[in-house]
C-alpha positions as CSV (number, residue, x, y, z in Angstrom):
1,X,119.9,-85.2,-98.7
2,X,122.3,-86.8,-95.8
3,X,122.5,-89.5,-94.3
4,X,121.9,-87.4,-91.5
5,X,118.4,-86.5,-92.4
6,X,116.6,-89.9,-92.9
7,X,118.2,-90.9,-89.8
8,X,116.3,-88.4,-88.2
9,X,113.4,-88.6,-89.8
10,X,113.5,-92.4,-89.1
11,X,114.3,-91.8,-85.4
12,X,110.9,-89.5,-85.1
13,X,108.7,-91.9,-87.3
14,X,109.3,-95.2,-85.3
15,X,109.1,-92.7,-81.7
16,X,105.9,-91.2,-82.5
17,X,104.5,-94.4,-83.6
18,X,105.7,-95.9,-80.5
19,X,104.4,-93.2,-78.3
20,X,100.7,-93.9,-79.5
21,X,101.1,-96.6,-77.5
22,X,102.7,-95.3,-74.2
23,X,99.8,-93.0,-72.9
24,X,97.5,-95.6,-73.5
25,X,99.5,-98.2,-71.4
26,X,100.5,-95.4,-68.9
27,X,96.7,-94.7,-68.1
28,X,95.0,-97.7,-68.8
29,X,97.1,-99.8,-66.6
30,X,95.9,-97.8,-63.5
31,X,92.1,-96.9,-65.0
32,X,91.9,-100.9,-65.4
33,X,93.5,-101.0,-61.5
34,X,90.6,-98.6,-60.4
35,X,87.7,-100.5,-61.8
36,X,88.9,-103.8,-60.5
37,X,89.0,-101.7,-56.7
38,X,85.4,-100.8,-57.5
39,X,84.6,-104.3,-58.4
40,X,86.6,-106.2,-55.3
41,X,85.0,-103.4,-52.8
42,X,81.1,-103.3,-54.0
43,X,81.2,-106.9,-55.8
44,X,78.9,-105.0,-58.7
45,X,78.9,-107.1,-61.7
46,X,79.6,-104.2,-64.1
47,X,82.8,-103.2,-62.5
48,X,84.3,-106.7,-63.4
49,X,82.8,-106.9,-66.5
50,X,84.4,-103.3,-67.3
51,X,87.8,-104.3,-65.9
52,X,88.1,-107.4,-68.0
53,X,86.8,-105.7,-70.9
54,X,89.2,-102.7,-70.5
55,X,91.5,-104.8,-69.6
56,X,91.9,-107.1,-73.0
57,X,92.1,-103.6,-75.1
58,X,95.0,-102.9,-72.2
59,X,97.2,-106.1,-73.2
60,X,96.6,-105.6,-76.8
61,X,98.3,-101.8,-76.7
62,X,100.6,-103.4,-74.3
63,X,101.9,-105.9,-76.6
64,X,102.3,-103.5,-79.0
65,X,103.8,-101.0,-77.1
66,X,106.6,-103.7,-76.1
67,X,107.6,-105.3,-79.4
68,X,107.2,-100.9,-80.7
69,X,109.8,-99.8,-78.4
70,X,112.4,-102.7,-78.5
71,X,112.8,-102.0,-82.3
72,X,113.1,-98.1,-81.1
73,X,116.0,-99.1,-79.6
74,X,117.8,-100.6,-81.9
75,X,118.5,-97.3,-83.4
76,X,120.9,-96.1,-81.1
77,X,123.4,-99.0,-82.3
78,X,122.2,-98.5,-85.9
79,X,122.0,-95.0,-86.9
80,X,123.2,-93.0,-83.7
81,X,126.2,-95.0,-82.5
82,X,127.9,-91.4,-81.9
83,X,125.7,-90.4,-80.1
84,X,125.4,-93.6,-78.1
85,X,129.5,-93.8,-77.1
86,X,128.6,-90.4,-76.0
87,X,125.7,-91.0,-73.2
88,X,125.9,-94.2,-72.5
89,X,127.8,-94.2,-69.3
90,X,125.4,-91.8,-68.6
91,X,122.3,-93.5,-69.9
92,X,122.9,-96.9,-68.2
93,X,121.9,-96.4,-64.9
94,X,118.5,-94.8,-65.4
95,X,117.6,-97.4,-67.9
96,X,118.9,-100.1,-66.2
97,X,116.2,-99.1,-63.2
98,X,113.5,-99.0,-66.3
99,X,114.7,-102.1,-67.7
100,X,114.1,-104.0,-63.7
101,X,110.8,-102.3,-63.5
102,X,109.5,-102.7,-66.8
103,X,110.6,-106.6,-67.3
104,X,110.7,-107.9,-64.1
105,X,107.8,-105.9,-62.1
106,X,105.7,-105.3,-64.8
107,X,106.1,-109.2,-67.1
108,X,105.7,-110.8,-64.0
109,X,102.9,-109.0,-62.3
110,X,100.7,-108.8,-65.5
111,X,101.5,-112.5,-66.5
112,X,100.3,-113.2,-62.5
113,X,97.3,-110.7,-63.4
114,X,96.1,-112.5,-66.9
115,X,96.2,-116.0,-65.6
116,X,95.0,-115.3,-62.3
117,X,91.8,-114.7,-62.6
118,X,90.1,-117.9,-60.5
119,X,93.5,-118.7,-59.1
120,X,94.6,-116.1,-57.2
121,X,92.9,-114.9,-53.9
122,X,90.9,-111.9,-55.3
123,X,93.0,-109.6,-52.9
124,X,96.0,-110.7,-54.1
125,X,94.8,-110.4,-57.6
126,X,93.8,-106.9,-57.4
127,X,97.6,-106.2,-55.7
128,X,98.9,-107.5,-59.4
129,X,97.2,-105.2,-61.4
130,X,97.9,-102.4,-59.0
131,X,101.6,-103.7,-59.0
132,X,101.3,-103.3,-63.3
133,X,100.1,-99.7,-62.5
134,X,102.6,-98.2,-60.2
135,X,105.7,-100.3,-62.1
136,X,104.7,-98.9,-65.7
137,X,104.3,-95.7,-64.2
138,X,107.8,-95.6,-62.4
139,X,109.4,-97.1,-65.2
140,X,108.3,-94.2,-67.3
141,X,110.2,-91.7,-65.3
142,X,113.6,-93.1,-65.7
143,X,113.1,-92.9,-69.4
144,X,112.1,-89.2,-69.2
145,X,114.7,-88.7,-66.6
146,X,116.8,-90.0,-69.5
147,X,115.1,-87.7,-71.8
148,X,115.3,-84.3,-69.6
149,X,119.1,-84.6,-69.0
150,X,119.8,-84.5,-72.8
151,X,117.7,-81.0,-72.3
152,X,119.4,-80.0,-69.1
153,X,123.4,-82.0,-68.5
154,X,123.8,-82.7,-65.0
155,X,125.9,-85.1,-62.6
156,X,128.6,-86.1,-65.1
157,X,132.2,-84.2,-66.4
158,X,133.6,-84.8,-69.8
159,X,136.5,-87.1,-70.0
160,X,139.0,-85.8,-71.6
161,X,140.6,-88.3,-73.3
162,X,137.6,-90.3,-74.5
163,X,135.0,-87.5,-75.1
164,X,132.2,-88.6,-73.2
165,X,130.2,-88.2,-70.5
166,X,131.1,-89.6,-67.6
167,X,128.2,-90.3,-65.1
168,X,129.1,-88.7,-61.4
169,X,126.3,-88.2,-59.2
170,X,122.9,-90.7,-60.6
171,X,120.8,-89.0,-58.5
172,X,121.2,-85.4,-60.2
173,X,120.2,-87.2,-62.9
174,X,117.1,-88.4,-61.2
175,X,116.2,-85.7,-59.2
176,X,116.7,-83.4,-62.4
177,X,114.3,-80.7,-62.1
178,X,113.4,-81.4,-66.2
179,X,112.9,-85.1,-65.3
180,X,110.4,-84.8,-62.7
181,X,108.4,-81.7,-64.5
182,X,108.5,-83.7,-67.3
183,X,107.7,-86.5,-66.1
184,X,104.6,-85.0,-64.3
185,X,103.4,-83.6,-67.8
186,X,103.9,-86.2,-69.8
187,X,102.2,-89.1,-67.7
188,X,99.4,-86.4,-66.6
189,X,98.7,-86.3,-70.6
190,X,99.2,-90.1,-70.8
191,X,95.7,-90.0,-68.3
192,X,94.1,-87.4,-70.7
193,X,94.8,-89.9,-73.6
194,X,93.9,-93.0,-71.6
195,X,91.0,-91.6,-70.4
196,X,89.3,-90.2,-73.6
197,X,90.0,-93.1,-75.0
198,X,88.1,-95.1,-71.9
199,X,85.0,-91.7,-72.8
200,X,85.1,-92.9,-76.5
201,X,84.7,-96.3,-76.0
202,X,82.2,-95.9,-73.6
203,X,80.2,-93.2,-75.5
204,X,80.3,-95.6,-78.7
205,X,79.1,-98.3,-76.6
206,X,76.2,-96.4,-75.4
207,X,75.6,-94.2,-78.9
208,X,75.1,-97.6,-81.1
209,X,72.0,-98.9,-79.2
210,X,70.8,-94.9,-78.8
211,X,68.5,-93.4,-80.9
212,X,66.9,-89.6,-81.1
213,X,63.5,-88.4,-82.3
214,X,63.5,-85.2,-85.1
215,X,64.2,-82.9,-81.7
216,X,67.5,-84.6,-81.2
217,X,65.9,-86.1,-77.6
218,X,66.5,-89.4,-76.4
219,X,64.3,-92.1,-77.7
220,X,65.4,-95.7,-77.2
221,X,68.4,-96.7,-74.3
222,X,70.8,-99.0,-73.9
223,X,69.7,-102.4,-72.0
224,X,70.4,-101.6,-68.6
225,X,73.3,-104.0,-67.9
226,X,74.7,-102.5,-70.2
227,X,73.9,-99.0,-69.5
228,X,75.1,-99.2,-66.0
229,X,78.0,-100.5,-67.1
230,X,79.3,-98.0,-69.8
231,X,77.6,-95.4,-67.8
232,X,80.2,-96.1,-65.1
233,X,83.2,-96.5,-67.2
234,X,82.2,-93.1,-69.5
235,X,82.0,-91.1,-65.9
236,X,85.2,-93.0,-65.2
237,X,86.8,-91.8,-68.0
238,X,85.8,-88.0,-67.9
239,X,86.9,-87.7,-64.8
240,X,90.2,-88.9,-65.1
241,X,90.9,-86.4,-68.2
242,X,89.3,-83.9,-66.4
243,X,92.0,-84.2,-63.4
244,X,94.9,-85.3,-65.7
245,X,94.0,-81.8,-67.8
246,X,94.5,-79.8,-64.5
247,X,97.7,-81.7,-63.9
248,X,98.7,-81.5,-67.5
249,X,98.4,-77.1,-67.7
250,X,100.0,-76.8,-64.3
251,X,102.6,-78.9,-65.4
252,X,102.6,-77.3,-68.8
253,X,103.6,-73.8,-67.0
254,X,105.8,-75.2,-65.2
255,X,108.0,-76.8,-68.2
256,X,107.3,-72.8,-69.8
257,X,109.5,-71.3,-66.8
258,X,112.1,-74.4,-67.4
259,X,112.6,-73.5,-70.9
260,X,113.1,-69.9,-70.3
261,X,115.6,-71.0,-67.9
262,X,118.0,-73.5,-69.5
263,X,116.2,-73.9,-73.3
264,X,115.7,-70.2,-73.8
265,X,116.7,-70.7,-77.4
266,X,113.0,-73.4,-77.9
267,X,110.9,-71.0,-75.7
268,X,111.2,-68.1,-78.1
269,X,111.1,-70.8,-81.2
270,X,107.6,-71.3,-79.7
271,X,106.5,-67.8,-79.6
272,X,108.5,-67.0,-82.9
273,X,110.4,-64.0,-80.8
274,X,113.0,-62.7,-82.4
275,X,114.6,-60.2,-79.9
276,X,115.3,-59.9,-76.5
277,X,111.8,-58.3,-74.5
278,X,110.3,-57.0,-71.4
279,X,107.1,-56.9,-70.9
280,X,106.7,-59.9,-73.6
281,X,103.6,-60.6,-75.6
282,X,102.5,-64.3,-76.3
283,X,101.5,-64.6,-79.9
284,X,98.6,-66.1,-81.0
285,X,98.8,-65.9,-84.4
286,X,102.2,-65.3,-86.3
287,X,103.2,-65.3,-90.0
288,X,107.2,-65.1,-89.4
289,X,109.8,-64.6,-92.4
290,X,113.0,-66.8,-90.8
291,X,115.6,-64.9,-93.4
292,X,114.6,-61.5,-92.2
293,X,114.3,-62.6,-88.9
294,X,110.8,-60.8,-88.2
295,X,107.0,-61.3,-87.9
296,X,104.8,-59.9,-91.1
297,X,101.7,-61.0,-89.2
298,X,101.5,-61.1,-85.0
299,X,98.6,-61.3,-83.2
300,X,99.3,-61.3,-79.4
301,X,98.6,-60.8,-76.2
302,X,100.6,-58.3,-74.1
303,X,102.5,-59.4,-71.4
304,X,101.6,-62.8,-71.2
305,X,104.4,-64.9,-72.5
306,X,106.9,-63.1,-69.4
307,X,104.3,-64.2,-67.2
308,X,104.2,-67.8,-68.3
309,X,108.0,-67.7,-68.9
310,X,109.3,-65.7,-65.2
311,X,106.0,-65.2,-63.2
312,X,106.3,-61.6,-64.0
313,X,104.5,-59.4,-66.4
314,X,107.1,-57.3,-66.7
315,X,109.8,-60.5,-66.7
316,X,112.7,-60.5,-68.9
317,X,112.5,-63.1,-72.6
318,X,115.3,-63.6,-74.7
319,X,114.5,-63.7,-78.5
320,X,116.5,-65.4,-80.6
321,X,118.7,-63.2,-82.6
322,X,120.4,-62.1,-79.1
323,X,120.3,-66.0,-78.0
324,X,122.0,-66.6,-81.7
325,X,124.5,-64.4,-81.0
326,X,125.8,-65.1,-77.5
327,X,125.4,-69.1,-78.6
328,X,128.1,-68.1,-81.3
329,X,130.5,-66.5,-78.8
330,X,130.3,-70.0,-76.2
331,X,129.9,-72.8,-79.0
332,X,131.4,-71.2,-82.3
333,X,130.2,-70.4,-85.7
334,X,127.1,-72.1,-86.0
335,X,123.2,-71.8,-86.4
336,X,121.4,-72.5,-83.4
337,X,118.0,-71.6,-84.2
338,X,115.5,-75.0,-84.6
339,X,113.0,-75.1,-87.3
340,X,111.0,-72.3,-86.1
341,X,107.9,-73.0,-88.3
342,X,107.6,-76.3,-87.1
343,X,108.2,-75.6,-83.1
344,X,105.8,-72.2,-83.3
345,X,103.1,-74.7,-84.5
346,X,103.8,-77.7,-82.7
347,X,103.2,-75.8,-79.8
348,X,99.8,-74.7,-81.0
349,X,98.5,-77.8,-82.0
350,X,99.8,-79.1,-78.9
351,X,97.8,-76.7,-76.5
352,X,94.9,-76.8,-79.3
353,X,94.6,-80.2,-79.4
354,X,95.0,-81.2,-75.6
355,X,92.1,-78.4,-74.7
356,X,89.4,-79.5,-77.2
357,X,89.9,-83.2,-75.0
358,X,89.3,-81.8,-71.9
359,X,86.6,-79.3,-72.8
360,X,85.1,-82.5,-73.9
361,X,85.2,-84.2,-70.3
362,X,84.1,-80.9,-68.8
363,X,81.4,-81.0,-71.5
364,X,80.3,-85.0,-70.9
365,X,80.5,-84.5,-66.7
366,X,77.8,-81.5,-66.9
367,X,75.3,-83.4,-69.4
368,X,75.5,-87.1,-67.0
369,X,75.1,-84.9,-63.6
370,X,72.9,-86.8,-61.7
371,X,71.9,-90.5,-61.5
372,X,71.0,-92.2,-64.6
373,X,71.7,-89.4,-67.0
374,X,73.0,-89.5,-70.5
375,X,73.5,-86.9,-73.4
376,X,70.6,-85.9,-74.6
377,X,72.1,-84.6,-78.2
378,X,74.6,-86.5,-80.6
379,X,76.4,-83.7,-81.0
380,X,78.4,-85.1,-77.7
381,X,78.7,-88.6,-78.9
382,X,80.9,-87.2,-82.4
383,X,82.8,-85.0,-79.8
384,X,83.9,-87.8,-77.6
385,X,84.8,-90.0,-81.0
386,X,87.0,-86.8,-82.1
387,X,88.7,-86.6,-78.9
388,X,91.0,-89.4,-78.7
389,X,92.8,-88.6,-82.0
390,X,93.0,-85.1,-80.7
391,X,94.5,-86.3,-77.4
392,X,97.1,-88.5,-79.8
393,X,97.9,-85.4,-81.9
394,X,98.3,-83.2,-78.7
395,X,101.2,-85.9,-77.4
396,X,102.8,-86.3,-80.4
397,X,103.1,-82.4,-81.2
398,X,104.2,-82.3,-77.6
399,X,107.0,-84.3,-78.3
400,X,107.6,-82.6,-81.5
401,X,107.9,-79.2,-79.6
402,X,110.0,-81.0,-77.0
403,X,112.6,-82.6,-79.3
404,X,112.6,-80.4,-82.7
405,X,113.1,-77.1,-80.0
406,X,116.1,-79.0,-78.6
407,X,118.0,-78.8,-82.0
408,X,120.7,-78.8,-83.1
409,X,121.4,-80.1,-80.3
410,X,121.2,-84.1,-78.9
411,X,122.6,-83.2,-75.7
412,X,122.2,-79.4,-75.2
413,X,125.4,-77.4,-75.0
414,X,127.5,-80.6,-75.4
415,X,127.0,-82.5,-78.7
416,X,125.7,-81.5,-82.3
417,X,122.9,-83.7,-83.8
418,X,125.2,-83.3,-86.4
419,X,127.8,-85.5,-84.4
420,X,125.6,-87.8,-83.6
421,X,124.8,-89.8,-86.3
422,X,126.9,-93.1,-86.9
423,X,130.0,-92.4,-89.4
424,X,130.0,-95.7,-91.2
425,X,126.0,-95.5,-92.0
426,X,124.8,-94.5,-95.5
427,X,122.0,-92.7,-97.1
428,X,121.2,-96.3,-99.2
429,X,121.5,-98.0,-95.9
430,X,119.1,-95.8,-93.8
431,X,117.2,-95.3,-96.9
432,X,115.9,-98.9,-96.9
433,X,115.3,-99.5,-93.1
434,X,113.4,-96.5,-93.3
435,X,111.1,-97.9,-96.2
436,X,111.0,-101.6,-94.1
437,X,110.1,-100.3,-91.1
438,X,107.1,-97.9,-91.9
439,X,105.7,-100.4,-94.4
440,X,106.3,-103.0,-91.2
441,X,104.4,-100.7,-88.5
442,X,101.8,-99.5,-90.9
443,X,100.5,-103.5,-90.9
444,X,101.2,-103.3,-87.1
445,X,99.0,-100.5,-87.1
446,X,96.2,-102.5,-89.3
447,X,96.5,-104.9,-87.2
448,X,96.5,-102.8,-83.6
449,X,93.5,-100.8,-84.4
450,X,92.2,-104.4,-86.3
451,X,92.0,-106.0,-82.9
452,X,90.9,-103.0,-80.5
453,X,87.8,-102.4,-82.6
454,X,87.0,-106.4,-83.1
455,X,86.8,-106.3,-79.3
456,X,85.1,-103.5,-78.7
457,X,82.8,-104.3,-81.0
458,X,81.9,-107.6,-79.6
459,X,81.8,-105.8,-76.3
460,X,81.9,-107.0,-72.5
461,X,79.5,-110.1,-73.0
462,X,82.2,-111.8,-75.1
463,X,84.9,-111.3,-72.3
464,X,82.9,-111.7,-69.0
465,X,80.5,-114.6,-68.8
466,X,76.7,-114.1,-67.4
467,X,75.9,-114.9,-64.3
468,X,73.1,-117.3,-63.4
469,X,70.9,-114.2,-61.9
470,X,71.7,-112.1,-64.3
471,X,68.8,-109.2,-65.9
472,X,66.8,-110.0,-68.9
473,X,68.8,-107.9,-71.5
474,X,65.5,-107.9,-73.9
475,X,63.8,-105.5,-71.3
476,X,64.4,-101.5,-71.8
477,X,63.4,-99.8,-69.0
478,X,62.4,-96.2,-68.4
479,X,65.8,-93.6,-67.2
480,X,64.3,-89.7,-65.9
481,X,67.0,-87.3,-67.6
């Protein structure tokens, strides 16, 4: 083992852990924006107790999202200071725009938002969460601008006395085709995440005070203040997942025909092809031996993977052996293949995952249809728990797919992984921040998760106090289903 290795291995730990917290902030910031316009233009009591509620589990992944992604950073200096000289006259512009949004837009707007409440006109409240909402959402694409032109080089030359990348034209970088397809699948499934996790709160909320007779009807229901409220918020949620899943397989084909065009070397990774096809089958099921270079075992489907890959049945996919080859003849001796096991699955898991989440919000939107309606069976209730860490796992195997299918490579067709890594770094060195930091964010985890359930435990009630003409909560009354 290298040096090399646990920095990579370190790099992905600490930015999967971060990303849990991304699609959370991503889509909660503008969920929490929604239910505060539904409070400010009906006035109904369970809107603001559902923003303020939603919104304390907001700050608490925001925090933690923050202090998550400033360590993440430190990295570059750290472990990837090659790799760093190389792309940073690139890389400073687009985050410097993140940077401005994130600190100053979003810091000051939220800090307006938390200790506004009674202060500020109610308008002008509601324009500093929206504020929160559009700046964490534009600050994301200039990261994943970032991102995309490490998978697709554009608007710089290569000095060629210093070796690096010399930035030319910022906005091909920002008007990347990679960066904005990107950027449209990857917030998109930051709404599917943020809004299952909005269903399972919601669903928990309303499953612990319901009960079912031997038939698996429903017995007892929530109070009603209650049930309107977490009624509201679980109809909320669906139907953002359900949108954001639409938005997220459009988006999804769209990145397909992107690979095929300037990562054609991942997109057969993630179908395990191994030459050079017309007419190309998508497999469903594959059981690949990588020193032969063939399939054993593959299940497909005909024609489908040139359709997702040119738009054509019939289309044209290049397979990795011929890929290998012509790489060879541009870059040099070399193997250019990623980790094929890894990429073929991550991209299963990935579609797996993310479907199961919004079969549940097609699921939950049929069975409340109509007014006052709940699930009838529990079997719904365990579904919605069991999508959120599905929506999680469908991100991170995302990114897996996205960054593992980019290798060797950091920067595609310029500079090795290999290259990257910092010269004067060593395997003790790396060795020992990689032990301190996931024994550091596993009791950030404890305590993330510690605090979300402790308040959604204790529930809106805690966060929103009653008003003077409030319902009796003691009353249950009678819901038609």
């Amino acid at each position: 083992m290298e040096a090399l290795d646990l920095a990579r291995w370190q790099f992905g730990i600490t930015t999967i852990y971060h990303f849990l917290f991304v699609p959370l902030t991503i889509g909660l910031s503008f969920i929490v924006a929604v239910l505060q316009t539904f409070w400010y233009r009906t006035g109904r009591h369970e809107y603001l107790q559902a923003t303020q509620f939603f919104g304390k589990l907001f700050l608490i992944n925001f925090a933690m999202g923050v202090v998550t992604g400033i360590v993440q950073e430190f990295q570059f200096g750290m472990n990837w200071s090659e790799y760093s000289r190389f792309v940073g006259d690139v890389f400073g512009a687009p985050l410097a725009m993140e940077a401005l949004l994130a600190f100053f837009l979003e810091s000051t707007f939220i800090g307006l938002w938390i200790f506004g409440w009674h202060r500020l006109p109610r308008g002008v409240h509601l324009a500093c969460i929206w504020i929160v909402a559009v700046a964490t959402n534009l600050s994301a694409y200039f990261i994943l601008a970032a991102n995309a032109w490490m998978r697709r080089p554009v608007g710089y030359e290569i000095n060629p006395e210093t070796g690096r990348a010399e930035l030319n034209d910022i906005w091909a970088v920002l008007s990347n085709d990679q960066a904005w397809s990107t950027y449209l699948h990857t917030v998109s499934a930051a709404f599917v995440t943020a809004g299952l996790f909005v269903v399972a709160v919601s669903a928990y909320k309303l499953w612990r005070n319901t009960r079912y007779d031997d038939t698996g009807e429903v017995g007892v229901v929530p109070p009603k203040r209650d049930f309107a409220l977490f009624r509201a918020t679980l109809r909320t949620g669906l139907v953002v997942t359900l949108v954001a899943g639409a938005l997220t397989v459009f988006s999804g084909d769209h990145q397909a025909k992107l690979a095929a065009e300037y990562e054609p070397m991942k997109l057969a990774a993630a179908e395990a092809l191994w030459d050079t096809e017309e007419g190309a089958a998508f497999s469903a099921f594959a059981v690949g031996d990588t020193e032969a270079r063939y399939n054993p075992i593959d299940v497909t489907v005909p024609n489908v993977l040139s359709f997702l890959a040119t738009g054509h049945f019939d289309g044209e996919v290049h397979g990795m052996n011929n890929l290998q080859e012509a790489y060879e003849e541009l870059y040099g001796p070399g193997d250019y293949m990623p980790n094929v096991f890894v990429v073929y699955w991550s991209f299963r898991l990935m579609m797996g995952f993310g479907m199961f989440g919004i079969a549940v919000a097609a699921a939950g939107l049929w069975l409340t249809r109509g007014r006052e309606r709940l699930p009838r069976t529990p079997w719904f209730y365990y579904a919605a728990f069991a999508a959120l860490p599905a929506a999680l796992l469908a991100n991170i195997f995302g990114w897996v797919l996205t960054e593992m299918g980019r290798q060797p490579w950091t920067v595609h067709g310029e500079l090795l992984t290999a290259a990257s890594v910092s010269p004067g770094v060593s395997l003790g060195t790396v060795a020992m921040s990689l032990s301190l930091f996931t024994a550091l964010y596993g009791i950030l985890f404890a305590v993330e998760v510690g605090l979300l359930w402790k308040y959604i435990k204790k529930g809106p009630s805690h966060v929103v106090p009653d008003l003077e003409n409030d319902e009796d909560e003691s009353e249950i009354p009678h819901f038609s289903y």
